[in-house]
DRENDO-1510 file (C-alpha; in Angstrom, 1 decimal, always signed):
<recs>
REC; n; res; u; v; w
REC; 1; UNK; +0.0; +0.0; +0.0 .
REC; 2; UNK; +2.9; +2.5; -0.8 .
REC; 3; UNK; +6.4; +3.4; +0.1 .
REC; 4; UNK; +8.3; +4.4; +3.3 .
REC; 5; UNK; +10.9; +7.1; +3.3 .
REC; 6; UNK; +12.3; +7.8; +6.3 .
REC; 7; UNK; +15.9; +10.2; +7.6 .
REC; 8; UNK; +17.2; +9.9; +10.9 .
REC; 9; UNK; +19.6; +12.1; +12.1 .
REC; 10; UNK; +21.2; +10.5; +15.3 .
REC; 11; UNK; +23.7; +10.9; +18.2 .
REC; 12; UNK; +25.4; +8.6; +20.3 .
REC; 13; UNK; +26.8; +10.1; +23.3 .
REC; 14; UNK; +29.1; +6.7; +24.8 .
REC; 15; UNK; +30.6; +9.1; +27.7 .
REC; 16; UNK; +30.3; +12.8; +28.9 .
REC; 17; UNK; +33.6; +13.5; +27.4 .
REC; 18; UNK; +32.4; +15.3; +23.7 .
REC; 19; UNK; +35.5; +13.2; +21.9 .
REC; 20; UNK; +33.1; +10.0; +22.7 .
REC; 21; UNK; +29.9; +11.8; +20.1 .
REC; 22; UNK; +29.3; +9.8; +16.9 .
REC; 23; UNK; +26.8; +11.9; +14.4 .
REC; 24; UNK; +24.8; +9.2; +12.5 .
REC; 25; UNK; +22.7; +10.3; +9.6 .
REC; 26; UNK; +20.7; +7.6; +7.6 .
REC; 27; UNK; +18.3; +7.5; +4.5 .
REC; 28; UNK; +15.6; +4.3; +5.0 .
REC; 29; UNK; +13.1; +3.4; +2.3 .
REC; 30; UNK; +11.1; +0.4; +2.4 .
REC; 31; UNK; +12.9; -0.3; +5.9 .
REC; 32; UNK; +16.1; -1.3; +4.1 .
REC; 33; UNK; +18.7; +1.6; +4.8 .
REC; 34; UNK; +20.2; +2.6; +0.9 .
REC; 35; UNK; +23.0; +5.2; +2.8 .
REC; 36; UNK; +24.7; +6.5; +5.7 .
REC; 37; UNK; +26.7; +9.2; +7.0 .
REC; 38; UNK; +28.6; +8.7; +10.0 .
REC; 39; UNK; +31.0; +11.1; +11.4 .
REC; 40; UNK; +33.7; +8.1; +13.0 .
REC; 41; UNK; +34.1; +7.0; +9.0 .
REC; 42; UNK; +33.8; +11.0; +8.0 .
REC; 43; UNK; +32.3; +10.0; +4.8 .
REC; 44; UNK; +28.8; +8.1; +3.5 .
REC; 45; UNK; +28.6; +4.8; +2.9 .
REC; 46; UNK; +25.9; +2.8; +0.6 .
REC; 47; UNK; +24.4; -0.2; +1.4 .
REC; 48; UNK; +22.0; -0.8; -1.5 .
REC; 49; UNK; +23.1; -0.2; -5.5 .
REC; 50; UNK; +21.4; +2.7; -5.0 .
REC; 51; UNK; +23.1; +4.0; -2.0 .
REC; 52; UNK; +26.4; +2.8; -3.2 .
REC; 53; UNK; +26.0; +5.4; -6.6 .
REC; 54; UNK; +24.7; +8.5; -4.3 .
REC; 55; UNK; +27.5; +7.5; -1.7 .
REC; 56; UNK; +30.1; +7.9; -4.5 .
REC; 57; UNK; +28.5; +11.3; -5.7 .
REC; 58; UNK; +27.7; +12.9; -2.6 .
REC; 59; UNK; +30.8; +12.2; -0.7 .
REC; 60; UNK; +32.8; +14.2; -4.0 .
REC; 61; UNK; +29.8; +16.7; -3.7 .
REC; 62; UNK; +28.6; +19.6; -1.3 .
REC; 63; UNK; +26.4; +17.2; +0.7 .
REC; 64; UNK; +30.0; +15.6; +2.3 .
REC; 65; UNK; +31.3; +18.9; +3.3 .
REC; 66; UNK; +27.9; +19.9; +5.1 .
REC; 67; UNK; +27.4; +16.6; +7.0 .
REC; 68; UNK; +30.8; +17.0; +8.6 .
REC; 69; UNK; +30.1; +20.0; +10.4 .
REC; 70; UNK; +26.8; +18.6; +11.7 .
REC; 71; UNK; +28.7; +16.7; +14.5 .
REC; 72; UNK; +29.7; +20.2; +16.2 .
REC; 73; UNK; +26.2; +21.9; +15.3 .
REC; 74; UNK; +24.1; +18.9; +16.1 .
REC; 75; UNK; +25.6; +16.2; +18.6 .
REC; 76; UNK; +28.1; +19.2; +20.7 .
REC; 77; UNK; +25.8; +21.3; +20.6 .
REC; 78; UNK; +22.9; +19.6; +22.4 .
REC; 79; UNK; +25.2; +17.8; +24.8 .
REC; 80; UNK; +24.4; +19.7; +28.0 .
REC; 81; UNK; +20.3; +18.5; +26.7 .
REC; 82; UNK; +21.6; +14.8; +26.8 .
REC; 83; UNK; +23.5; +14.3; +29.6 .
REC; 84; UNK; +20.8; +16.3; +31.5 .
REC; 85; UNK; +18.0; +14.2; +31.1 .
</recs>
């Protein structure tokens, strides 16, 4: 009865030191995830043919560059929300 699209832009926080913050940003359809960007790698990774071509386009395009600042804006940023709560 349709599709699913789905993005979910993550962090995972593994101590209160902000060197332990991983930014995870993921592109679902059809709950099969085609790509990734994860800020430990520093670069997105494909998982499906799909992902693999728009992996290889957007890691030598614009999108790379503005996903690797998204671990300071994001993830650092909202720390002091985390760790609160």
């Amino acid at each position: 009865d349709g599709y699913f699209f789905q993005v979910v832009r993550q962090c995972r926080y593994s101590s209160k030191d902000l060197q332990g913050i991983e930014f995870i940003h993921s592109y679902v359809f059809n709950q099969a995830e085609n790509i990734r960007f994860n800020s430990t790698v520093g670069k997105y990774v494909g998982y499906t043919e799909l992902g693999v071509k728009n992996a290889e386009a957007w890691n030598k395009g614009p999108e790379l560059a503005g996903e690797l600042g998204e671990l300071e804006r994001f993830c650092k940023h909202n720390a002091d929300l985390h760790y609160s709560t």
